[in-house]
C-alpha positions as CSV (number, residue, x, y, z in Angstrom):
1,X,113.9,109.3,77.6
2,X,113.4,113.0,78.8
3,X,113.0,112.6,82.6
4,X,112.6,116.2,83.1
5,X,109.4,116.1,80.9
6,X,108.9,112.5,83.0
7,X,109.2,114.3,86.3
8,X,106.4,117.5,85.3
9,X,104.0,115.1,84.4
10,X,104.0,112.5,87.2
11,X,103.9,115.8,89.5
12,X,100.9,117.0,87.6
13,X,99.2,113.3,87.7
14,X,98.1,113.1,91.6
15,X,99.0,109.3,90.9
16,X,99.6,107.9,94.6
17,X,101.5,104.8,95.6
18,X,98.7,102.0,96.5
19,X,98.4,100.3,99.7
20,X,98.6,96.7,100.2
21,X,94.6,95.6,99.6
22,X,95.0,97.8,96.8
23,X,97.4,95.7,95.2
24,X,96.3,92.4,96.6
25,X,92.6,93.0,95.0
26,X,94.2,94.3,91.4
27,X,97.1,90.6,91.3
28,X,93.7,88.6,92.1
29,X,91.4,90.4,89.9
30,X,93.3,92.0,87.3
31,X,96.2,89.1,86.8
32,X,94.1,86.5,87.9
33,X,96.5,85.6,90.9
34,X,96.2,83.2,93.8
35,X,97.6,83.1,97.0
36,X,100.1,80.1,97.8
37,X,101.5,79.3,100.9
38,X,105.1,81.2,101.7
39,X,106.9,77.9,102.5
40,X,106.5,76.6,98.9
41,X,109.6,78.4,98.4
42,X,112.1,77.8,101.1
43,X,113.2,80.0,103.9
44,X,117.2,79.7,103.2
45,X,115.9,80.8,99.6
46,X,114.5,83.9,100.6
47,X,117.1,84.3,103.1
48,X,119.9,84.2,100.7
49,X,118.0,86.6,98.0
50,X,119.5,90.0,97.9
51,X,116.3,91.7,96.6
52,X,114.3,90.9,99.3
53,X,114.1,91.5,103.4
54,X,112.8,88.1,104.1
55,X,111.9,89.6,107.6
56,X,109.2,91.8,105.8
57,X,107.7,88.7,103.3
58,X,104.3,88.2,104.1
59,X,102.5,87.0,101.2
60,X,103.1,84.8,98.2
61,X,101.1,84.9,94.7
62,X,101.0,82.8,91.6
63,X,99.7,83.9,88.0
64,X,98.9,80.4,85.6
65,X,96.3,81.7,83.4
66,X,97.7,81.0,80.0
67,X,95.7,85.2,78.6
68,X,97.5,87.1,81.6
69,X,100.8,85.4,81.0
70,X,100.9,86.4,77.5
71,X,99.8,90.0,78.8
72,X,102.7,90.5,81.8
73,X,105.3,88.9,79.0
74,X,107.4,91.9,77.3
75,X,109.4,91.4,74.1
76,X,112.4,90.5,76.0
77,X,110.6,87.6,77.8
78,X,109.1,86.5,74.2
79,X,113.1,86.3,73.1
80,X,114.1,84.4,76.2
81,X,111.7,81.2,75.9
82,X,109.3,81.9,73.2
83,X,105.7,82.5,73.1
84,X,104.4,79.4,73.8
85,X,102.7,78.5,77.2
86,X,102.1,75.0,77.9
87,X,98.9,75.0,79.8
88,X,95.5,75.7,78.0
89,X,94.0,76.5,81.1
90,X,95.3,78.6,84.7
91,X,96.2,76.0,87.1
92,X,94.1,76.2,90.4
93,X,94.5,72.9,92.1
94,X,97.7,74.2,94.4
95,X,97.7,70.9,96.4
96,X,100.7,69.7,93.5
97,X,102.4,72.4,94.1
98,X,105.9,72.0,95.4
99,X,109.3,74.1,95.1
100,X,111.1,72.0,92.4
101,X,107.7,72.0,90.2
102,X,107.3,76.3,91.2
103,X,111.3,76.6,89.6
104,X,110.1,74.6,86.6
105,X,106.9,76.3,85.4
106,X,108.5,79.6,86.4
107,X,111.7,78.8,84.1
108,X,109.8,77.3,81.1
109,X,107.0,80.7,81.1
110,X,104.4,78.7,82.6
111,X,103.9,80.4,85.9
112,X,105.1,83.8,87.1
113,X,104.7,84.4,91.5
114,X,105.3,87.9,93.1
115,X,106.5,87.8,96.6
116,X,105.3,90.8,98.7
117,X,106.8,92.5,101.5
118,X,105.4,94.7,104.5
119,X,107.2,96.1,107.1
120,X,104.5,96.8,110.1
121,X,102.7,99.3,107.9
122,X,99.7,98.9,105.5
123,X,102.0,100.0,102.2
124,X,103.9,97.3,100.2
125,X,107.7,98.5,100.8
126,X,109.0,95.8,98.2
127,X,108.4,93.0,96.1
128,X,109.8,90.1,93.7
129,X,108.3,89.1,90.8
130,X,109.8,85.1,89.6
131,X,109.6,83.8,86.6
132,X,109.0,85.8,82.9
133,X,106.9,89.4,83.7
134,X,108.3,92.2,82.8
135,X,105.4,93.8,82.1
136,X,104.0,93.1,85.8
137,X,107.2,94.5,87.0
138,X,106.3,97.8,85.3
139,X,103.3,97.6,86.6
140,X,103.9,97.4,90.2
141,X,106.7,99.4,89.9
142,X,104.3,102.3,88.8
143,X,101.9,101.9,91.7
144,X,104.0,101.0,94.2
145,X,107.7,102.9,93.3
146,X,111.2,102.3,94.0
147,X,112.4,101.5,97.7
148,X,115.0,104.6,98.7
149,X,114.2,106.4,95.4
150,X,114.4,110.4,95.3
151,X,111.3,111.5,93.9
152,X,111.8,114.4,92.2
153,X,115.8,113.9,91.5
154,X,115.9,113.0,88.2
155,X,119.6,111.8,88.2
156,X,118.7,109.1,90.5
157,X,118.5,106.0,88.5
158,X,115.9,104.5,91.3
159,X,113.3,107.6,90.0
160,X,114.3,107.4,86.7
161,X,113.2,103.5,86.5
162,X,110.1,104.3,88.2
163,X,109.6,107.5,85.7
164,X,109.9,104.9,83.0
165,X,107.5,102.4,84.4
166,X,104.7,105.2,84.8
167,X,105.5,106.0,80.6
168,X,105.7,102.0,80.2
169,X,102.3,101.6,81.4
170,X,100.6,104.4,80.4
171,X,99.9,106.0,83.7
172,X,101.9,109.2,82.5
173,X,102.1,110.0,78.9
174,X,104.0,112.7,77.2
């Protein structure tokens, strides 16, 4: 991948990073995503995940419908467990719902959740997408970017990854 050729486009673009009703409104319309409560996944969970801040966490959101799942899946997800989804139809009764039953339709491809963090500001500073989505993970790491990444550096791998997911998605092309 030519990042210099990357970098020239995505400054010509005028893309901007999204704020957090930006990306709330796109997971609930455009993935079909509902909000669950935070505690279905446990605090000590969060706590002990290196990816996240779980001071920052503030919202938790699960995709089930069985037409975006296939969508946010890349080739590599495919490999991993197939292309079959269980459900015929997006689960919306969340009342179920509980951490060991979260794990299992995450591990088996029926369920992907994003956690979302905010630190006292109205932009998204990070997130964690579970289960198989690679494609969502391109996704919002083209509209929300890389925490501590040098834009414009293209030797830093954080820039280059976001670089790639802009391609990946279409948002720059060469």
């Amino acid at each position: 991948m030519n990042y210099l050729d990357l970098d020239k486009k995505f400054k010509s673009s005028n893309l901007s990073r999204m704020n957090n009703q930006q990306i709330e409104h796109i997971l609930k319309e455009k993935f079909k995503a509902i909000e669950i409560p935070l505690s279905t996944i446990p605090q000590d969970d969060y706590r002990n995940d290196e990816e996240i801040n779980e001071d920052y966490i503030y919202k938790l959101l699960t995709i089930t419908d069985p037409d975006v799942i296939v969508k946010i899946r890349d080739e590599a997800d495919v490999k991993a467990i197939g292309d079959k989804i269980g459900y015929k139809n997006k689960l919306s009764d969340i009342s179920h719902l509980n951490y060991d039953l979260l794990i299992k339709e995450h591990n088996s491809g029926n369920r992907v959740s994003v956690v979302l963090e905010k630190p006292n500001s109205s932009n998204i500073s990070n997130f964690k997408v579970y289960g198989f989505g690679q494609n969502l993970v391109n996704y919002l790491v083209a509209r929300l970017g890389v925490p501590d990444m040098e834009v414009g550096d293209v030797y830093d791998r954080a820039y280059q990854f976001y670089l790639e997911c802009l391609f990946k998605t279409g948002l720059i092309k060469f």
